[in-house]
C-alpha positions in Angstrom: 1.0 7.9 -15.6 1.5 10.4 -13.1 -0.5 10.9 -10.2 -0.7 13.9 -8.0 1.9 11.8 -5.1 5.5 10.8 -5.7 5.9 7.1 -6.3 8.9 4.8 -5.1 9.4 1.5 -6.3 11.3 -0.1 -3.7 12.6 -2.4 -5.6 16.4 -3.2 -7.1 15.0 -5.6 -9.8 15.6 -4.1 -13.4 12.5 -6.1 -14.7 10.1 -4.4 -12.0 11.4 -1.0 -13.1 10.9 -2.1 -16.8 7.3 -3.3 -16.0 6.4 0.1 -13.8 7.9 2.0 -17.1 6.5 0.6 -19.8 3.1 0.9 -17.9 3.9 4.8 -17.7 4.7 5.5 -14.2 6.9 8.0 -13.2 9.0 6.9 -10.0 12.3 6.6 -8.1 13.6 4.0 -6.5 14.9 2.8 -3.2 16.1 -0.5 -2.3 14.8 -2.1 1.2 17.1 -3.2 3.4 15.6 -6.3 4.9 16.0 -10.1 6.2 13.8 -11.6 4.1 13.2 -14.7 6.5 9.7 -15.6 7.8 7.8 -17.8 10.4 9.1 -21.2 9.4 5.3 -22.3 10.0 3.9 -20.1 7.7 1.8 -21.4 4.8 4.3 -20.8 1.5 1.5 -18.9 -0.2 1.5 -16.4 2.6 4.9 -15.8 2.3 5.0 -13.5 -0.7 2.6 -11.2 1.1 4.2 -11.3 4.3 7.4 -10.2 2.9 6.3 -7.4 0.6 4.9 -5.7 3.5 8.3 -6.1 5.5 10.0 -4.1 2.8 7.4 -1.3 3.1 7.3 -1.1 6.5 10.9 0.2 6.3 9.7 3.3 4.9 7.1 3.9 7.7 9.7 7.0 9.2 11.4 8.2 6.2 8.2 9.4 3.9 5.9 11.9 3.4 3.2 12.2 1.1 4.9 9.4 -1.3 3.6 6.2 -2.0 5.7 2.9 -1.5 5.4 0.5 -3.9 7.3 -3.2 -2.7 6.9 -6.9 -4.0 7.8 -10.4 -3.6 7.9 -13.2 -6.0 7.6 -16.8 -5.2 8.2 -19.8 -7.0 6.1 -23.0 -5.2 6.3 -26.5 -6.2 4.8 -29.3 -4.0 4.2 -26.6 -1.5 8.2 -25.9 -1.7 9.3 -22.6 -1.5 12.1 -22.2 -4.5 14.1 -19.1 -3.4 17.0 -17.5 -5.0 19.5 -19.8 -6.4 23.0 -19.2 -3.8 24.9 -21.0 -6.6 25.5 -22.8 -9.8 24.6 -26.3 -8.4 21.4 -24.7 -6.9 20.1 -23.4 -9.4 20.5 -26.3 -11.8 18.9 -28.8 -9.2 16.0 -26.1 -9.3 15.6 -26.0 -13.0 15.4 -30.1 -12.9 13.2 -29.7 -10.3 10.8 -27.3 -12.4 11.4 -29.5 -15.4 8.1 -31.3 -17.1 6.3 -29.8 -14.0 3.2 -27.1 -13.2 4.0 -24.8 -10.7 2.8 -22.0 -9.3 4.4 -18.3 -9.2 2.8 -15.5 -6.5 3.7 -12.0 -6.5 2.6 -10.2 -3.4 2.4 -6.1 -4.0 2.3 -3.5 -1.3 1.0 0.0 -1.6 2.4 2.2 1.1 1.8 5.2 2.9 1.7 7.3 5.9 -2.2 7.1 6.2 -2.8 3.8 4.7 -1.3 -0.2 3.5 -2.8 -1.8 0.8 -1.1 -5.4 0.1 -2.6 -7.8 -2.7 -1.1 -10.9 -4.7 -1.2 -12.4 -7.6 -1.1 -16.1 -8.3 -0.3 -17.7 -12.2 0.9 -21.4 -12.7 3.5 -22.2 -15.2 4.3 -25.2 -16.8 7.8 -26.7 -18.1 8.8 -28.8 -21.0 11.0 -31.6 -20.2 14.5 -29.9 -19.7 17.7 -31.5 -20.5 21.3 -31.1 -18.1 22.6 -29.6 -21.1 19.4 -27.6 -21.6 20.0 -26.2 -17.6 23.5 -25.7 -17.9 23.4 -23.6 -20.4 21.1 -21.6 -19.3 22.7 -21.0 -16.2 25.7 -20.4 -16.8 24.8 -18.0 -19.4 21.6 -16.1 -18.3 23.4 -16.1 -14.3 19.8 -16.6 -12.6 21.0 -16.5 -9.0 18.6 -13.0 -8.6 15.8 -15.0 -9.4 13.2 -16.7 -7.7 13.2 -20.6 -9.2 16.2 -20.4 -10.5 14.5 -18.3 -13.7 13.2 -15.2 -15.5 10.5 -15.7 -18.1 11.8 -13.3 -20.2 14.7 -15.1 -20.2 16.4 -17.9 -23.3 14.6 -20.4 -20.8 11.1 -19.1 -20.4 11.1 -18.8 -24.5 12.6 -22.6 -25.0 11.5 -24.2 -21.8 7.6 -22.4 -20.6 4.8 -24.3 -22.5 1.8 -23.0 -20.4 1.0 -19.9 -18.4 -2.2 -19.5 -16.6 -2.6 -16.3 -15.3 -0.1 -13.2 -15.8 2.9 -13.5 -17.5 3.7 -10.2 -15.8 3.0 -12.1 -12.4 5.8 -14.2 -13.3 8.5 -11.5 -14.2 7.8 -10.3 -10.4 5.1 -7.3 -10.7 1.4 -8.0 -11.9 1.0 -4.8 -13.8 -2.6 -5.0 -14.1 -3.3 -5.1 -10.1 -0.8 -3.0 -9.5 -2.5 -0.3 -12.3 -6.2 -1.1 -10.2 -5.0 -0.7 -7.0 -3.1 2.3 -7.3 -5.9 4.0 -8.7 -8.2 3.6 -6.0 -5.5 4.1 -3.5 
């Protein structure tokens, strides 16, 4: 798709850039420079949100007539924020975590520009199989998750061995809910 203003994903995240591709977007990429920390008494499903506009607003004195484009992926169980995994053990006490459990996955979207901000999210809940250690391990420490939010990509060995149920998007859960972000951007 092209539309008549230059679009920037500001995003580093190969699957994002897939996504935006495959749906037929034309657009170049920046990566936000950002703390992604937030009010530590802020409800966890605000948090996706919250942050997606942080990343735009970094653009607010270096555009023109583009259109920003940011996002934020969470992975909530038992209203528990599951970040990025800093390390090997983390990411496998996420994965047991996650294991035989529903959770819930939100990716926040922001549309940016000079004249106008247009943030949205997308909510889908996911549910695991039992996972084994030896299950975990190997999926860490072959498929590296640590860029990940929950310690996993559902494109990933795991999602296909490990995800019995989505409801919602699985798009939502690979970090850009193609079918809002489509909407949106044509009434923005």
């Amino acid at each position: 798709m092209n539309f008549n203003r230059p679009l920037i994903l500001a995003s580093s995240s190969p699957r994002r850039q897939y996504l935006m591709r495959e749906a037929g977007f034309t657009f170049t990429t920046r990566t936000p420079d950002i703390d992604e920390s937030f009010p530590a008494d802020m409800p966890v499903t605000s948090v996706p949100k919250f942050l997606a506009e942080k990343k735009a607003r970094v653009f607010e004195n270096s555009i023109t007539d583009e259109i920003v484009i940011t996002s934020d992926t969470v992975v909530i169980l038992k209203n528990e924020i599951l970040n990025k995994p800093l390390n090997r053990a983390e990411a496998i006490e996420m994965l047991q975590k996650l294991s035989g459990k529903t959770h819930t996955v939100i990716t926040a979207v922001c549309l940016f520009s000079k004249a106008k901000i247009d943030c949205f999210d997308d909510y889908t809940e996911v549910t695991f199989k039992n996972l084994t250690l030896g299950e975990i391990e190997f999926y860490v420490d072959n498929y590296k998750p640590y860029d990940k939010a929950g310690a996993y990509g559902a494109q990933d060995w795991i999602g296909l061995v490990a995800i019995q149920k989505i409801n919602g998007s699985y798009f939502t859960v690979m970090g850009m809910p193609m079918h809002r972000v489509y909407e949106h951007l044509n009434k923005f």
